[in-house]
N, C-alpha and C positions, 0 to 999 in steps of 0.2 A: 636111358638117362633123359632123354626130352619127352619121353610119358611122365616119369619122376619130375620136370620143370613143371610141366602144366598141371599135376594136381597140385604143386606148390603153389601154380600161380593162381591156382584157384581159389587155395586157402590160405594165401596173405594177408597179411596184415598192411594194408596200405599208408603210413603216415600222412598226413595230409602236409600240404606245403604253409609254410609258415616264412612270416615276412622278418627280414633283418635289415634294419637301417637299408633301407626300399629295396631289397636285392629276393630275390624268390631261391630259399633253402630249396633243395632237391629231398624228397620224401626219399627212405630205402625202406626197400621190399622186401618182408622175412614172411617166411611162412611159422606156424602153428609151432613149431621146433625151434623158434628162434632163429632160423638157417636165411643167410643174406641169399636172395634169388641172385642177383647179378649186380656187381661191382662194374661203373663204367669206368673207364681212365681214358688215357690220351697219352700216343707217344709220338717222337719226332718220324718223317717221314720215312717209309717202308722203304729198305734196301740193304745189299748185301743175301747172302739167306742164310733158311734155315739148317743149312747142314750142319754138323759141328763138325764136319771135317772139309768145309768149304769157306767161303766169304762168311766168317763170321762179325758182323758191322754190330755196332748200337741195340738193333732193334732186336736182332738176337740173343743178346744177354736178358732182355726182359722175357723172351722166348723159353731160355732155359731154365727163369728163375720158374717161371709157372710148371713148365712141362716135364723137366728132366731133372734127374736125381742120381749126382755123380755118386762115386764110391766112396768120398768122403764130403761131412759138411763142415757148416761154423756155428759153433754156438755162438751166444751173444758177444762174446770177450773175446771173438776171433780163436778160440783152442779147438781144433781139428777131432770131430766126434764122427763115428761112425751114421752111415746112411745107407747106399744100397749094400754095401758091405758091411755086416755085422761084426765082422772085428777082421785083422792081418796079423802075418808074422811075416817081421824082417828080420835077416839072415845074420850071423853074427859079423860077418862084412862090410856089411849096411848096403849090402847091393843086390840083395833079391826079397823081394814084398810077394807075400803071399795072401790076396784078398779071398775072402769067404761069404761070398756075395746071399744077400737073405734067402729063405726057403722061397718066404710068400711076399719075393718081389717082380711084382708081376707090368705087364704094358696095359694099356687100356684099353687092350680088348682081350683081355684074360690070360693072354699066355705068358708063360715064364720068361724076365729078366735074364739071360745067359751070359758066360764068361765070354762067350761065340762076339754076344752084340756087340761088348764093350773091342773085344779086339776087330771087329769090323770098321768101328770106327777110325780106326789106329791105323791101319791096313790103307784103307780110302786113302784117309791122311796123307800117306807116306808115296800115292801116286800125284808125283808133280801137275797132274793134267787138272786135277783138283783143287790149286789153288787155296789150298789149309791156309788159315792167314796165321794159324797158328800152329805150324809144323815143325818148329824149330824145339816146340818143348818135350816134343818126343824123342830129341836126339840126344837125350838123354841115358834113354835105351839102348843096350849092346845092339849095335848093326842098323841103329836104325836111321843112320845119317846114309850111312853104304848104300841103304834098299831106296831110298828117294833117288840120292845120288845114278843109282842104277848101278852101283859095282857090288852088290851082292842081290840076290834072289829075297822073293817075301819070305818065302820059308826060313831064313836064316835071321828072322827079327826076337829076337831074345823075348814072346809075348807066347805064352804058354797057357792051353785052356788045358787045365788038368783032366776036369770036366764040368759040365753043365753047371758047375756053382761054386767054381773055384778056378781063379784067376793070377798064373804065378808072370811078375816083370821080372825083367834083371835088368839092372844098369851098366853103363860102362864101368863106371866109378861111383863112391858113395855122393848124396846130392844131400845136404841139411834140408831141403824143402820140397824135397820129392812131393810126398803128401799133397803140398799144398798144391803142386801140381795137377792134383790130379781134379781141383775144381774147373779146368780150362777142357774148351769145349774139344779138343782133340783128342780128351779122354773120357768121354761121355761116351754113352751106349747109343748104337743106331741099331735096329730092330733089321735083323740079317733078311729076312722074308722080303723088306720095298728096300732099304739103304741100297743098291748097289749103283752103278758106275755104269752101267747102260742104261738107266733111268734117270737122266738128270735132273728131271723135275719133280723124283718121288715128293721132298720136302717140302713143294707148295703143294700138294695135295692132302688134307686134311685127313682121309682116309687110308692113307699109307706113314703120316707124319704121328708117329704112334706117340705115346709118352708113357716115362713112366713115375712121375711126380704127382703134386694133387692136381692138377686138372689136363687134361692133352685139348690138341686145336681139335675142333669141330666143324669150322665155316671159315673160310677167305677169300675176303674180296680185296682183290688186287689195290693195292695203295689206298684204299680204304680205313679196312678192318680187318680184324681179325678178334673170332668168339672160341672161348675156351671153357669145356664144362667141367668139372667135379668127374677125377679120375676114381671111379667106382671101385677098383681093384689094386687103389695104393696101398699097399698095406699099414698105412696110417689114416687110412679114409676117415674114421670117426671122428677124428680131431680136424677134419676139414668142415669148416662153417659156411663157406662160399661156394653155391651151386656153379654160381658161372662169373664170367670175366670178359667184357665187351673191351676191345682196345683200338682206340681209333688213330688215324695217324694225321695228323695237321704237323705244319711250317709257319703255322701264322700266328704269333703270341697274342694277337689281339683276339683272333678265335678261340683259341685255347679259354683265354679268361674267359671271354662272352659266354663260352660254353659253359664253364664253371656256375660262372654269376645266373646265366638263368636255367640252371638245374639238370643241363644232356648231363651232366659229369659226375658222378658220386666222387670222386677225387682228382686233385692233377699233382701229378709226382714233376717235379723237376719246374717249376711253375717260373716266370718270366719273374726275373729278380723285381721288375719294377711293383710287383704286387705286395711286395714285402711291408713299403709305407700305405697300400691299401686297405690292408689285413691288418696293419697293427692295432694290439689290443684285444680282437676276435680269436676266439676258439679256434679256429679254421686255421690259424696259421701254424705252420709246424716247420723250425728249422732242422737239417738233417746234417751234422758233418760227414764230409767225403774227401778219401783218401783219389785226389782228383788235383792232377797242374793242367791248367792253360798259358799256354807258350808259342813263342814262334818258333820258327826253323829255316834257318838259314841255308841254301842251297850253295857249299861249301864249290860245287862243279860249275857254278856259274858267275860270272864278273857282276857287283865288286865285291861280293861274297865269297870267293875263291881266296881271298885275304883275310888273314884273322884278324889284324888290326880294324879293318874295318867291318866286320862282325861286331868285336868288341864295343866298337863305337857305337852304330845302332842299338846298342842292349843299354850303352851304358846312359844314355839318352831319352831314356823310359823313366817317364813319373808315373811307380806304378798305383798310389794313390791316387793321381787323377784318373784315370782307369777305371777303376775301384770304385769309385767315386759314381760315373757315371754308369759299372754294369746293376750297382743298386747294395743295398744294406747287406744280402745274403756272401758279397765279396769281398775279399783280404788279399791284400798285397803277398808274392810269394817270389824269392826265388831261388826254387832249388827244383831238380825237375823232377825228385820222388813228389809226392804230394805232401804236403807241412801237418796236416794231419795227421798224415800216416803214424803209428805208435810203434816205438822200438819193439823189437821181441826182446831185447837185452832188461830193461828197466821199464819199458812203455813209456818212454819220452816222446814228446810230439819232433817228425824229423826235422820238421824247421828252427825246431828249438835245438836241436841236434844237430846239425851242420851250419846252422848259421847263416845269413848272406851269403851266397856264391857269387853274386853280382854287384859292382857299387851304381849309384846314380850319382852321377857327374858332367853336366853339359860342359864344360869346360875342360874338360879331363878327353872326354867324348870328340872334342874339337879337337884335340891336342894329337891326339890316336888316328884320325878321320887324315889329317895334314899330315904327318909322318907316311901314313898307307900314301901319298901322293893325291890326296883330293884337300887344299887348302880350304877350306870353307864350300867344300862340296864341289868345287870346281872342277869339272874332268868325269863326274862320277856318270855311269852308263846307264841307260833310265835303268827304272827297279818298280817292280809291280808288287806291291803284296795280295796277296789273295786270298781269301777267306770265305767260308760257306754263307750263303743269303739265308738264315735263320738266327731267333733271337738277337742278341745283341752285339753280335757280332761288328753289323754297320759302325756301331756306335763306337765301339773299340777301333773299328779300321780308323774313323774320325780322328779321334785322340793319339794315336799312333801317328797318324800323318802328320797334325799339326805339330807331333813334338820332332819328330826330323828335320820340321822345317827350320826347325830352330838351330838343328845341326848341321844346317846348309844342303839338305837332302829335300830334293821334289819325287812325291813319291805318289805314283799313280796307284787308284786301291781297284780293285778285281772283286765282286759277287760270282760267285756260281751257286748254280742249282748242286745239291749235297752233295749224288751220286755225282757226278762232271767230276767237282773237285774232287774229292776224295780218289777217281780214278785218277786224273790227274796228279795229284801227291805222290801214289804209291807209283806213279812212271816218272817219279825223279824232275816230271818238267817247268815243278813251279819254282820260283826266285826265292820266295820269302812268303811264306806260310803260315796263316795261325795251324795250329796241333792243340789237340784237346786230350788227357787221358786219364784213366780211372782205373783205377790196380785191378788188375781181371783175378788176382789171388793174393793173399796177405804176407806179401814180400815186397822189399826194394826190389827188388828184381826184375817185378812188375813191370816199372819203367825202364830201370838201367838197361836190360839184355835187348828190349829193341835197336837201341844203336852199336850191337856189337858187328864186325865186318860184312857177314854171311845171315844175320837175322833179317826174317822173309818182311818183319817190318822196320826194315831201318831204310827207310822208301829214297833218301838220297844219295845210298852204299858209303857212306864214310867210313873212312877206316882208321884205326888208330890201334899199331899194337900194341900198346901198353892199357890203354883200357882194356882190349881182349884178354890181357892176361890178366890184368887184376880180376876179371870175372870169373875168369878158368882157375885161378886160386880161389874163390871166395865157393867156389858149388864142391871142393874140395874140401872146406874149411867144414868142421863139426862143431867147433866152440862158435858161440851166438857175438861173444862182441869182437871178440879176430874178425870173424867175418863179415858184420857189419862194416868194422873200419877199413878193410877193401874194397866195399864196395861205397864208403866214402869217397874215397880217392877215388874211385873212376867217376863219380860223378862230377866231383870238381873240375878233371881233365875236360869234360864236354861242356858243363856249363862256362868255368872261372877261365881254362887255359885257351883251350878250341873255340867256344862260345859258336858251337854249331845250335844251340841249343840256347834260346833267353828264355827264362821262365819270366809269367808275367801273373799271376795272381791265382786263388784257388774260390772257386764258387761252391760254395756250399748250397744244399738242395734245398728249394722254396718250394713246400708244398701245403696245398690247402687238403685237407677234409670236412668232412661231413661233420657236423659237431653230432656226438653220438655215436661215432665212432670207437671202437676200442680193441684190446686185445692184439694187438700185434706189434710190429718192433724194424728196426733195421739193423741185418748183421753187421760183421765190420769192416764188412766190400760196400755198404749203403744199400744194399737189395733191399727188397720187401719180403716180410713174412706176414702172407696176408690169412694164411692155414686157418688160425684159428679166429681173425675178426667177427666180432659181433658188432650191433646195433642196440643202442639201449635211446631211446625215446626223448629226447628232451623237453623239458617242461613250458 
């Protein structure tokens, strides 16, 4: 593959750079084939890893969209089409899936895709020492809460390789959205040969982090980058136009743009909402909706959070347009804590249109609630730190957030960390009051609702509520689309409107710039990139 770069690079076609309202356009490099040499981008800072059955954070979703290709995908309209698995048969029970994984789906360095890899992953998964951040969606599976748990053996995991290309699950019970389950990286394939569990750093090593989507890593440099080439042996390789994929990792949205504005960057996905009035008018701008809530999280174990009443008060005390207002044009007021985006499977209503306000804003109501819990005008209240990750606009939000407490008679000290900090810190229960960010990892409510169920490995402050538990334990039992929806309505209400462990605060929709000349590709209905098939066409 990097003998195939370099005679490419030999025979590009270089566009020359061309000036825009004084900003220097970035040229893209295609060879003689029309074939893009290398896509630059930029993602937020490197952490978590690559395992899919380990710390999967942020950076790893963009990881899987490039490298890895579960057994099912999304077409454009979100309906569930075959990918490493050529087609399944489910049982007339609805509780055993029998996947028939392709002939010529292969890893990047030639060999065969197995029913082996995919239950390797699962396996990993299901050892606690592993840290799965997303283990709980395999306990979906006959025993396979028992085998984490440690009250039954591996062998006893209802995950059956028939043989080399045929992959039978069984569940405990029937699940409506099993399927969609299986885009979540605890059911992706890890390459049985480097995946194992006495190697724990197989996955930052480039030469063991195999792939089998259109491109696998090739090169990483630690907090850097990370270079991804054109998977030679996908067996959709022809319809990949993009030989390679440089991705770099910045925290500093003024870098980011700089980067943009003078040409390191063929695109920026996810780009600093304030470029939005930048961009306006220019080709280069591309809005993206995204099934995605930004929220806080009340730490329910800690005073004066330990009280609903005043939970409720802090929430109710949010003007979420002034908010809104200052993350930039790409943001919308939200509160519901599926994301408002999101489109029913029932009708395709958007969910915000669909459950309605869960929250009201009332500062006076907000007072009223604050004095009842025993703090009159904030008097008595324990200090309170909110805290929130030191990237993008976050500061700007802690700002506007503090000032409106102040109003509620709340002095409220704000906290930066660096990513990794916080985020460890989140999932060990120790912060007061949290922003939380989140983006449906599959096309379900579900997505969000089951993190705060009692025992989910990301319900990071263990709230418990069992009547939400149960409405969720009915609704994965539920096979009618709007029964089941409207259970797992009501559990949401219970966390945001009754508990208010949960204030949802707004949904940022994705600011990204390209390359004008760009074309050919799309975002699913998770906001992924499908960058397969992009070309470059020349502008005049």
């Amino acid at each position: 593959m990097k003998r195939i770069l370099g005679l490419a690079a030999c025979t590009a076609m270089l566009f020359s750079l061309i000036s825009c309202g004084g900003e220097k356009k970035s040229a893209v490099a295609v060879n003689e084939k029309g074939e893009i040499l290398q896509l630059n981008t930029v993602n937020n800072p490197e952490s978590g890893e690559y395992d899919p059955a380990g710390a999967a954070s942020y950076v790893y979703f963009t990881f899987q969209t490039y490298t890895l290709e579960g057994l099912v995908g999304y077409d454009k309209n979100g309906a569930i089409i075959p990918a490493a698995a050529k087609s399944w048969d489910i049982s007339a029970d609805k509780c055993t899936y029998t996947f028939h994984i392709r002939e010529d789906e292969k890893w990047s360095d030639g060999s065969d895709v197995t029913s082996y890899d995919f239950k390797n992953t699962m396996v990993r998964a299901l050892n606690p020492d592993n840290g799965a951040w997303y283990v709980d969606f395999l306990f979906y599976i006959k025993n396979a809460k028992a085998v984490f748990d440690g009250k039954m053996p591996v062998e006893k995991l209802a995950v059956a390789c028939l043989d080399d290309k045929t992959l039978e699950i069984t569940l405990e019970s029937p699940c409506a959205f099993f399927l969609d389950l299986c885009k979540l990286p605890t059911y992706m394939p890890s390459n049985c040969k480097y995946a194992k569990d006495d190697d724990k750093l197989w996955d930052m090593d480039p030469a063991k982090n195999l792939g089998n989507g259109p491109w696998h890593m090739v090169e990483r440099k630690p907090g850097e980058y990370v270079r991804y080439e054109k998977n030679q042996y996908y067996h959709d390789a022809d319809s990949v136009n993009v030989l390679a994929i440089k991705e770099r990792y910045m925290d500093d949205d003024q870098a980011k743009s700089s980067a943009y504005k003078t040409g390191e960057l063929t695109m920026l996905s996810g780009a600093p909402s304030s470029l939005a009035e930048a961009y306006e008018g220019k080709p280069d701008l591309i809005f993206v909706e995204v099934p995605q809530t930004n929220y806080i999280v009340f730490n329910q174990n800690i005073a004066p959070f330990d009280n609903p009443l005043v939970r409720k008060a802090f929430a109710m005390a949010v003007n979420r347009q002034d908010i809104s207002t200052v993350v930039g044009k790409s943001c919308s007021p939200s509160k519901t804590l599926v994301g408002k985006f999101y489109k029913s499977k029932v009708d395709g209503t958007r969910w915000g249109d669909l459950q309605g306000d869960l929250l009201e804003e009332d500062l006076e109501k907000a007072k009223a609630l604050l004095a009842e819990a025993g703090y009159p005008e904030g008097k008595g209240l324990p200090a309170i730190t909110y805290t929130y990750p030191a990237m993008n606009y976050e500061g700007d939000v802690a700002q506007v957030l503090q000032q409106q407490w102040k109003l509620l008679g709340a002095d409220v000290t704000l906290e930066a960390m660096e990513y990794e900090v916080y985020v460890d810190e989140r999932r060990n229960g120790k912060l007061q009051c949290a922003r939380m960010q989140w983006y449906a990892d599959y096309n379900d409510p579900t997505s969000w609702i089951v993190m705060y169920q009692s025992e989910n490995a990301l319900n990071d402050n263990k709230w418990v509520n069992a009547e939400y538990d149960a409405l969720i334990a009915e609704s994965d039992l539920e096979l009618d689309a709007a029964k089941r929806e409207e259970l797992l309505r009501k559990a949401e209400k219970i966390i945001v409107s009754d508990e208010t462990v949960i204030c949802p605060l707004f949904t940022n929709n994705s600011t990204n710039l390209f390359r004008p000349g760009l074309t050919n590709y799309y975002y699913d209905v998770l906001s992924y990139p499908n960058y397969k098939g992009m070309k470059f066409v020349a502008q005049e």
